[in-house]
N, C-alpha and C positions, 0 to 999 in steps of 0.2 A: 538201456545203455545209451549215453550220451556219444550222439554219431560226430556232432563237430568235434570231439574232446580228444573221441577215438583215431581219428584220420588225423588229428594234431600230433598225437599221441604216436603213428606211423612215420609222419612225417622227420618227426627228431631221426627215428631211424636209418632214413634218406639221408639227412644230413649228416648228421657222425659217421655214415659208412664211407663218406667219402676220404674222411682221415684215414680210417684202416684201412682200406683200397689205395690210396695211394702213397701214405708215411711207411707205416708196418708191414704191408704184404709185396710192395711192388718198389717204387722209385728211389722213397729216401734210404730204407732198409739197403736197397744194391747198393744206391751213389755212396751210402757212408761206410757201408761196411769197403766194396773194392777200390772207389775212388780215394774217399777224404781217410780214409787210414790203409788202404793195401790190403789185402789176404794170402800174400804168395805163400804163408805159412800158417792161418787158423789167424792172423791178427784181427781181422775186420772181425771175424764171428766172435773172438773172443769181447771186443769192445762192443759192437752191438751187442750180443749175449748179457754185457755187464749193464749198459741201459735200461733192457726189459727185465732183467732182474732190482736191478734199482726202483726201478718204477714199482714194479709190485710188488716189492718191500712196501714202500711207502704206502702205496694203495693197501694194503692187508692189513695195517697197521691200525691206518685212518678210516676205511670205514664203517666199522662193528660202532666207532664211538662217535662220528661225525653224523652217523643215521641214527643212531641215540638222541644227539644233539636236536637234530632235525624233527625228530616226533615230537619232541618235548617243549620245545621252543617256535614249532609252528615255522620253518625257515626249510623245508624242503624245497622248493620252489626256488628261493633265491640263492640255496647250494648248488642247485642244478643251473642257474645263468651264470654264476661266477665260475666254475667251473668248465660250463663250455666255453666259454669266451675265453678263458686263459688258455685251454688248448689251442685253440682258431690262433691265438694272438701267435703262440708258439711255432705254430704250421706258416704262418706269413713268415716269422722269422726267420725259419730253416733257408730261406733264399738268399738270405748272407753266409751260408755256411760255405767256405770254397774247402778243396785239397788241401789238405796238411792240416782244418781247423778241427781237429780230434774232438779235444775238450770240449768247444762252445756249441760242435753238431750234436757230442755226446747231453748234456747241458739241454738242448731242447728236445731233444729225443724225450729223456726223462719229463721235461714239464709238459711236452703235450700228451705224451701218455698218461702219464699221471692227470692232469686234468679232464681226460677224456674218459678214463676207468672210472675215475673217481664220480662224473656225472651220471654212469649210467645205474651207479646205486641207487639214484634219488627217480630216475627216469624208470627204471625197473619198478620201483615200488607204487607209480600209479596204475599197473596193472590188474591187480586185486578193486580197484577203486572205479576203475571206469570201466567193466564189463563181469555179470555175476557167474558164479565157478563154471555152471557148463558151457561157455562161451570162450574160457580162459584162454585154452589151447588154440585156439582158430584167429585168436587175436592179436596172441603172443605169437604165432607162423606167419600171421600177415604182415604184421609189425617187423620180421626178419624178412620176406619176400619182397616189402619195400623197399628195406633195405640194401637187396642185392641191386635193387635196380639204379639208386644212388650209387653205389660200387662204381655200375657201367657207368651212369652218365657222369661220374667224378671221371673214370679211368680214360673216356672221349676225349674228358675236357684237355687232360693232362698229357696225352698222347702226340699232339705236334708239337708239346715243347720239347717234350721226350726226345723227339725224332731228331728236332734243331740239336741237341746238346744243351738246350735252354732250360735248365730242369729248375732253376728259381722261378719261372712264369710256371710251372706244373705244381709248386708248392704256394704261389699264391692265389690260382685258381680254385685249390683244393681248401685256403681257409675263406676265402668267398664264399662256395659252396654251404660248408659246414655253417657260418654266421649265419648267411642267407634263410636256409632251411629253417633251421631250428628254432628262428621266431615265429611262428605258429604256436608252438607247444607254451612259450611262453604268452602268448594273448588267451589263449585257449585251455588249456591242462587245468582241472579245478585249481582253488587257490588256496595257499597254504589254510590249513585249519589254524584257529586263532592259538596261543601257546597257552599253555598251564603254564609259564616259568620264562622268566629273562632268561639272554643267552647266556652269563654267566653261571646263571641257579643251572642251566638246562645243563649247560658244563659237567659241574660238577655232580649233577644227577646221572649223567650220562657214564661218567667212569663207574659208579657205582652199577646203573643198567646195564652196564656192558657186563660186567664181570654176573653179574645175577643171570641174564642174559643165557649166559657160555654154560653155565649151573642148568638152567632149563635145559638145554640142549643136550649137554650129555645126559639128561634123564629122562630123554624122549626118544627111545630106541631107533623108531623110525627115518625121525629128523634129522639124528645123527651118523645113522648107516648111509643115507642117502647125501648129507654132506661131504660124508669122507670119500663115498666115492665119485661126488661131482669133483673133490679139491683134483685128485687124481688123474681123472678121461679129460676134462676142461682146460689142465697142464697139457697135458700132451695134445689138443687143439690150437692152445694160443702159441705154442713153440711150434708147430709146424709153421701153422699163420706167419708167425713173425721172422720166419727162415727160409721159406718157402720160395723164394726170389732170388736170396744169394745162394739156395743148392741150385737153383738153376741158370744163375750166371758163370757161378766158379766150378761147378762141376761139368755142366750140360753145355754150356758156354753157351746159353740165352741172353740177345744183345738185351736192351732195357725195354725197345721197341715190342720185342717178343715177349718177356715177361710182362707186360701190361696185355698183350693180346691174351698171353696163359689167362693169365687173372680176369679179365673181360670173360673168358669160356668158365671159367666159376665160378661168377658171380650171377651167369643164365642158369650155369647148374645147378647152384643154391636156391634159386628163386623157383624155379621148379622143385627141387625136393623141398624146401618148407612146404611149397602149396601144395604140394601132395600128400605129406605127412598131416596137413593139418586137420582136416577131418578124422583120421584115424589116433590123433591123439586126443581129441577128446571120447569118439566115440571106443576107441581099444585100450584109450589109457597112455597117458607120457611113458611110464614104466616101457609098454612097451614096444614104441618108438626110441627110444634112448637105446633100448638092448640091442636092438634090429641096427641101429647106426653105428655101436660099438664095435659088433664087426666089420660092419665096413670099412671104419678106421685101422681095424687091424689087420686088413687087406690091403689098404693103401699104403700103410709103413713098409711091408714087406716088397709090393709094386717098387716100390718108390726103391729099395735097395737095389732090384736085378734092372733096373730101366737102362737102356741105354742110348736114345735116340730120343729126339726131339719132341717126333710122334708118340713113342710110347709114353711120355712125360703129358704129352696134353690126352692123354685117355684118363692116365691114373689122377689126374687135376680134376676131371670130368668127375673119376669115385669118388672123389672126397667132395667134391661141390655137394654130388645133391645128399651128400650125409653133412653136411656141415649147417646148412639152415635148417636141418631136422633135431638134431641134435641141440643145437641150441636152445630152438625156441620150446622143446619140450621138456627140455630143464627147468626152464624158467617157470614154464604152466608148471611143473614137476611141485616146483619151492613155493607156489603162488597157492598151492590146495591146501601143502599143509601151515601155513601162518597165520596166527588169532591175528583179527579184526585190533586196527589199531597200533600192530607194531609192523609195519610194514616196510620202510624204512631200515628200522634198527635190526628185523632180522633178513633184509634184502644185507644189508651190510654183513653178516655175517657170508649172508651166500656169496658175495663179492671177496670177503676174505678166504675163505674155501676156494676158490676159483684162481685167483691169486697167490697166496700162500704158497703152492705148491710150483706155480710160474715161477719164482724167486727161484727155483731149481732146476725147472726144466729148459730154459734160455741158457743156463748158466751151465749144465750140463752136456749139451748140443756143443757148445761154446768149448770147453775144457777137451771132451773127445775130439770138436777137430783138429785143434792146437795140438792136443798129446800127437794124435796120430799123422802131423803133418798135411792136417787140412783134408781128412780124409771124411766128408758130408754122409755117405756112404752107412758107415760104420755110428758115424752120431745119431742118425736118422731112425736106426734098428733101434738104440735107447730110447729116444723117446715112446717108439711103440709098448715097450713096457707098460707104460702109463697107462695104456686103454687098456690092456689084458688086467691092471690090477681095479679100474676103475669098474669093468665088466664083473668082475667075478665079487667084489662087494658089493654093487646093484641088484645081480640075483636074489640076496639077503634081504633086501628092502619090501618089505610087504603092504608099504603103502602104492600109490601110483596106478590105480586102475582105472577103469573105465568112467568118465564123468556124468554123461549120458547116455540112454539107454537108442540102440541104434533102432 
């Protein structure tokens, strides 16, 4: 295993968690949803709602054939800097966004998400590449462990603008961070393989890979039980993620102060449950780390409904912390075992569509219950747990995912 490649390979982690630490889970999710649009009746959730589902629209769409593209034309590498960098650009910009500017806060919600999803297909897909299968799991948990720790030290950084009411100096610390970071991976991370095909040929090879693609998959029983139920458990993670701050301001009435502190205790909880999960995913198998984390998601939705106090809210933040970097990064080791050599990329894109596709509903879903119900988080909160109870009981079915090395 190439160890500079690997610790570059972490580092991108660092860096992009500082967006989702402080855009999606904490700052600009609150300021846009209660500040720059209101929620006294479900408005803010429904507009943010409509951004995350926007975005992963587009995200679902684009990466089954944009990782196509990238195998084929040798441009993984340079998908993944254009791509972070347009998010970064979009995180600086959110610092002009005031009160009342709906549209243009909405407008870069979607572009830094979307270019931040959109990199981490091509970033996912050097994992296969820079560490061999029994190693996958402990690489893939490190690689999220670092990233909790990026989390803190974005959520530090962002915290006395926070305090000030200065939340444009919290969104420009936070694409500092992200730029800063994630030039390692690009000095370092192998470099593109040379292409078989101009980008136009890789183009048009690519609609046709995709669709051949989608054909493999559903007749690969494994591959595709295990998809459907990442598209499912995975929803119902990124919609908590991405709500998780306004159920706690507009229900719990947590100032923005406090919601970054929340988020600071989840992101030590995370970093602890990857590192702890990661040995046992290689050695007991992603399968069954993923199963063991399912429930615990389906503990924390129901938490999360009877909560009533401050305290109780940062216990059940604590549950899902250290299931949230288990879960993850043993999906990923999960899709990384089963993918021929050489499409990694193109079918990382699909597990990105899967992952996504189903966000296109669960954002938007959160979103419409709390409007219907007069803003009641509560009652939105119980739906999304659905998701893990159907993503749970499709998983069982998956007969791949077992143990990669022998203990």
């Amino acid at each position: 295993m190439n160890r500079r490649a690997a610790v570059a390979w972490t580092l991108y982690d660092f860096a992009n968690s500082a967006f989702v630490a402080v855009i999606p889970a904490t700052v600009y999710s609150k300021y846009y949803a209660l500040a720059v649009v209101g929620n006294e009746r479900g408005e803010g959730d429904f507009w943010w709602g409509l951004a995350v589902t926007t975005s992963m629209f587009i995200v679902a769409l684009s990466a089954p054939l944009l990782g196509a593209i990238a195998d084929h034309a040798g441009v993984r590498k340079r998908f993944l800097f254009v791509l972070t960098y347009l998010s970064v650009a979009a995180t600086a910009l959110m610092a002009t966004v005031e009160r009342g500017d709906v549209l243009w806060g909405w407008l870069l919600a979607v572009v830094g998400t979307v270019g931040f999803e959109g990199a981490i297909v091509y970033y996912n897909a050097y994992l296969p590449e820079l560490a061999p299968r029994q190693w996958q799991g402990r690489l893939s948990a490190y690689g999220f462990a670092v990233g909790y720790l990026g989390s803190a030290v974005a959520l530090g950084a962002a915290l006395p603008f926070a305090l000030a009411g200065n939340y444009w100096g919290a969104f420009l610390v936070t694409a500092a961070l992200y730029g800063l970071f994630a030039i390692p991976a690009f000095l370092y991370l192998p470099a593109d393989r040379p292409g078989a095909l101009s980008l136009t040929d890789a183009m048009r090879v690519g609609f046709a890979r995709t669709r051949a693609t989608l054909g493999r998959i559903l007749g690969l029983p494994e591959l595709r039980r295990f998809l459907l139920a990442y598209l499912f458990f995975e929803d119902g993670i990124n919609t908590v993620v991405f709500f998780s701050s306004i159920f706690a301001g507009h229900t719990l009435g947590f100032t923005t102060a406090e919601v970054i502190q929340l988020y600071f205790v989840v992101q030590l909880s995370a970093f602890a449950g990857a590192w702890m999960w990661a040995r046992p995913t290689d050695f007991r198998g992603p399968k069954f780390v993923v199963i063991c984390t399912l429930i615990q998601w389906c503990l924390v939705v129901v938490a999360a409904y009877f909560v009533q106090t401050k305290l109780q809210f940062f216990v059940v933040a604590i549950l899902a912390g250290t299931g949230l970097g288990a879960v993850q990064a043993a999906s990923r080791a999960f899709m990384a075992s089963l993918i021929p050599s050489g499409q990694e990329a193109e079918l990382f894109g699909f597990y990105t569509l899967c992952g996504k596709a189903a966000a296109i509903f669960g954002p938007m879903i959160f979103g419409l219950v709390s409007r219907l119900t007069g803003g009641n988080q509560r009652t939105a909160i119980v739906a999304v747990g659905l998701f893990f109870l159907v993503g749970l009981v499709l998983l069982r079915g998956v007969k791949a995912g077992g143990p990669t090395v022998r203990s």
